[in-house]
PAMILO-887194 format. One record per atom (N, C-alpha, C, O): residue in one letter; x, y, z; residue number from 0. Coordinates in Angstrom, 2 decimals. Atoms other than C-alpha are relative to their C-alpha. Layout:
# residues N
 residuo       x       y       z num
       A       X       Y       Z NUM
...
# end
This chain:
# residues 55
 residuo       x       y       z num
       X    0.74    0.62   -1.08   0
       X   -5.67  -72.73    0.78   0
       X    0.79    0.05    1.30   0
       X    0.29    0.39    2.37   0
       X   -0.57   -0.43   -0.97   1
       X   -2.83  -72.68    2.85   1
       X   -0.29    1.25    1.01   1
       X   -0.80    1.21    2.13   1
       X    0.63   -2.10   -0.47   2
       X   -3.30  -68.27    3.65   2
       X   -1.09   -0.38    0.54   2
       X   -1.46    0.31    1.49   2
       X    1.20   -0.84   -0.51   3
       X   -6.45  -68.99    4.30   3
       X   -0.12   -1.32    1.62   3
       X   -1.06   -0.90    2.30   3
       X   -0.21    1.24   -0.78   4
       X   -5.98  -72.35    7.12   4
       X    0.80    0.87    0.75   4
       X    0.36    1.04    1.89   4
       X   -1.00   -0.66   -1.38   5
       X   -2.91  -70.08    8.94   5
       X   -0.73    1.21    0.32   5
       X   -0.43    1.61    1.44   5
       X    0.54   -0.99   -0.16   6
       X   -5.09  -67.10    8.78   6
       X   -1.28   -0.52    1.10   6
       X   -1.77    0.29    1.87   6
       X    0.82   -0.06   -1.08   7
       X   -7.64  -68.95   10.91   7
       X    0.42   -0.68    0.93   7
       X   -0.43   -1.37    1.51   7
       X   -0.83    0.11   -0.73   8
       X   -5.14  -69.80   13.00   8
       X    1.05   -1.16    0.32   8
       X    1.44   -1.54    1.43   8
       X   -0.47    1.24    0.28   9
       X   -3.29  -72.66   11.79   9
       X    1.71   -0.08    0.39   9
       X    2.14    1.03    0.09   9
       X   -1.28    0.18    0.31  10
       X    0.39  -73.42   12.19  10
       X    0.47    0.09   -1.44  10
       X   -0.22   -0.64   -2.15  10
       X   -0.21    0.46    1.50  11
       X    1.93  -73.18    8.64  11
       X    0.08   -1.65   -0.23  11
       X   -0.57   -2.47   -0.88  11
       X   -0.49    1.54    0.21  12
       X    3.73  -76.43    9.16  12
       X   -1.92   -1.09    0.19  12
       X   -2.07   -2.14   -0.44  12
       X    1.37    0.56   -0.20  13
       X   -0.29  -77.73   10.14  13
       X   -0.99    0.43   -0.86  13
       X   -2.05   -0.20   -0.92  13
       X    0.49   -0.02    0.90  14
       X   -1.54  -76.00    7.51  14
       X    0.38   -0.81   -1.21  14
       X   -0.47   -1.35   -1.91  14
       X   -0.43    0.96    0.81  15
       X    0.39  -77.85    5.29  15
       X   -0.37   -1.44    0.04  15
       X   -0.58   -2.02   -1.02  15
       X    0.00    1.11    0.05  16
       X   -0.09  -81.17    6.67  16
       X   -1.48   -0.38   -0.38  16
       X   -1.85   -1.51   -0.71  16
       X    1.26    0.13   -0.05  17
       X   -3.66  -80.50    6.45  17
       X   -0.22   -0.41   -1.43  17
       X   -0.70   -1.46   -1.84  17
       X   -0.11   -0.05    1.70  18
       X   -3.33  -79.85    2.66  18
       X    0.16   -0.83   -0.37  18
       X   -0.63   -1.33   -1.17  18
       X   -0.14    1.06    0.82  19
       X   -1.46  -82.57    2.03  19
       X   -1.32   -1.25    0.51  19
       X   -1.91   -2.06   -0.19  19
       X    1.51    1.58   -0.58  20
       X   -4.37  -85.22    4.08  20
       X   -0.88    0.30   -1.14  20
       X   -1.53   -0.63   -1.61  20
       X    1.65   -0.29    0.71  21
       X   -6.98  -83.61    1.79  21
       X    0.41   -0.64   -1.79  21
       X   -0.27   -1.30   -2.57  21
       X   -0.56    0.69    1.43  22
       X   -4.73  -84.42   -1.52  22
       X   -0.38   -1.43    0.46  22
       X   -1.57   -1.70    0.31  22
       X   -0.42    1.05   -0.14  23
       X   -3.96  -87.79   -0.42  23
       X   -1.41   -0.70    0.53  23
       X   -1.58   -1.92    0.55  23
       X    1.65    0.83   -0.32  24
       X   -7.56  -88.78    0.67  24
       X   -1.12    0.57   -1.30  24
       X   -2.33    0.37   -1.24  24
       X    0.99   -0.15    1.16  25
       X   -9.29  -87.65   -2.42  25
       X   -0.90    1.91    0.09  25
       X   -1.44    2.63   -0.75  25
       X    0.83   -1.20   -0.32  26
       X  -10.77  -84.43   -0.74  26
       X   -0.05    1.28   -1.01  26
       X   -0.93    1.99   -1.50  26
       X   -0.35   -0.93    1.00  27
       X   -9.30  -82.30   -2.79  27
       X   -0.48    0.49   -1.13  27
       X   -0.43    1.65   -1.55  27
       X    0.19    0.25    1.76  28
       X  -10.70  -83.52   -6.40  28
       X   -0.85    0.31    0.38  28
       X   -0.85    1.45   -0.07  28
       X    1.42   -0.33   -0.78  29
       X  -14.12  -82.99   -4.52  29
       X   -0.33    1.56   -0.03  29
       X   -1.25    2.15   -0.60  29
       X    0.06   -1.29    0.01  30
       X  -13.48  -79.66   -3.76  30
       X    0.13    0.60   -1.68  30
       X   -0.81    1.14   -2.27  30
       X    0.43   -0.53    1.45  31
       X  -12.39  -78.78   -7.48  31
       X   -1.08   -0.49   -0.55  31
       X   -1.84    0.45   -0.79  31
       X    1.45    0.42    0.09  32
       X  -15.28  -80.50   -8.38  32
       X   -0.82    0.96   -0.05  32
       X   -1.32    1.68   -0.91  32
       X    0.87   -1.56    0.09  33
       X  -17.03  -78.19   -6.90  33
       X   -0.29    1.10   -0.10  33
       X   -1.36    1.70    0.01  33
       X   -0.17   -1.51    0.66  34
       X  -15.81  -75.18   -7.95  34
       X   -0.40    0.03   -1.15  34
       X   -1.07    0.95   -1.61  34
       X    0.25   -0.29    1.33  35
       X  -15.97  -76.25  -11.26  35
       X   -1.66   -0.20    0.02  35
       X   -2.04    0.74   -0.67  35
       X    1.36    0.07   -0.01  36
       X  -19.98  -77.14  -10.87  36
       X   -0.86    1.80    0.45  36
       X   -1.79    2.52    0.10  36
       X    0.27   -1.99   -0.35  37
       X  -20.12  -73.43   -9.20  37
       X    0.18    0.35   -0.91  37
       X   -0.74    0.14   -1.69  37
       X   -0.45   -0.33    0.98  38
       X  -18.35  -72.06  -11.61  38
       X   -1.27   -0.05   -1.70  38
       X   -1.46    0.91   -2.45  38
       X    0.82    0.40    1.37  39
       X  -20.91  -73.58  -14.78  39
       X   -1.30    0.49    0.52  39
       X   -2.12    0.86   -0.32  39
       X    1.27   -0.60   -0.65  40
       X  -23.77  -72.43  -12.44  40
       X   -0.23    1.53   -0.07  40
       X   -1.34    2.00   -0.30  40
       X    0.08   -1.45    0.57  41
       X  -23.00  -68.71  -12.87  41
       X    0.52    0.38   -0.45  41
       X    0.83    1.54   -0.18  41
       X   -0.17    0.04    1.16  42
       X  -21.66  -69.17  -15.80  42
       X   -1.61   -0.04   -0.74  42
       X   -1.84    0.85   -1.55  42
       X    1.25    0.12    0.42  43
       X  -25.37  -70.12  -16.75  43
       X   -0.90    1.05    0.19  43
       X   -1.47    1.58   -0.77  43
       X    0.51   -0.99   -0.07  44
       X  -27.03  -67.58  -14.89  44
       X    0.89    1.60   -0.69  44
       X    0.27    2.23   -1.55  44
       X   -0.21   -1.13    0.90  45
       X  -25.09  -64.54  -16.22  45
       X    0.12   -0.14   -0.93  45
       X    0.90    0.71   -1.35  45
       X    0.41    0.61    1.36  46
       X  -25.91  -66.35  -19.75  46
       X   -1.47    0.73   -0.19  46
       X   -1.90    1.56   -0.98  46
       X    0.93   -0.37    0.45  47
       X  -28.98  -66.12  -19.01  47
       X   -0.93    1.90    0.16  47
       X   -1.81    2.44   -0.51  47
       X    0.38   -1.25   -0.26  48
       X  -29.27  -62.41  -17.01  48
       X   -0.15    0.94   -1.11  48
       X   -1.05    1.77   -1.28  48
       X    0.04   -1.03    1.24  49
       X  -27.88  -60.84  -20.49  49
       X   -0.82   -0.54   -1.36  49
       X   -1.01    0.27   -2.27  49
       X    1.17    0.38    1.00  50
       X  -30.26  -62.86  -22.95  50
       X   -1.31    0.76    0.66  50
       X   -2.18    1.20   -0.09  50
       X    1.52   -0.79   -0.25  51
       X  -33.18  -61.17  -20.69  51
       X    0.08    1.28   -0.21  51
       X   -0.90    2.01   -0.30  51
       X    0.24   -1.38   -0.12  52
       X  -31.23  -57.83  -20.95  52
       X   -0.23    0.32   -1.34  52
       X   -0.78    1.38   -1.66  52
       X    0.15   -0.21    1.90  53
       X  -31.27  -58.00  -24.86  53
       X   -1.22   -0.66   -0.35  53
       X   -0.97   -1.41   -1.29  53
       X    1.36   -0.05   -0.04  54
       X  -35.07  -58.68  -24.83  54
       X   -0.54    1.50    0.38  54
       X   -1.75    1.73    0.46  54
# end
């Protein structure tokens, strides 16, 4: 997350501090959160793309 915060034009040292605010306020767990809910979502659909291709 860092790479991608200095890449849009962050200070490192401000990318960092950023990082750590988002730990330390909960933001963070949110975000995995939602990867992992992404994640089970097309997980599901390419479940279901290859059950239609083996029909």
């Amino acid at each position: 997350m860092i790479g991608i915060l200095v890449g849009q034009g962050m200070t490192f040292d401000e990318a960092i501090s950023k990082v750590e605010d988002w730990e330390t306020s909960g933001i963070s767990k949110l975000l995995d959160k939602s990867k992992m809910t992404q994640s089970k979502w097309k997980n599901n659909i390419i479940y279901l793309q290859n059950v239609k291709k083996l029909k």
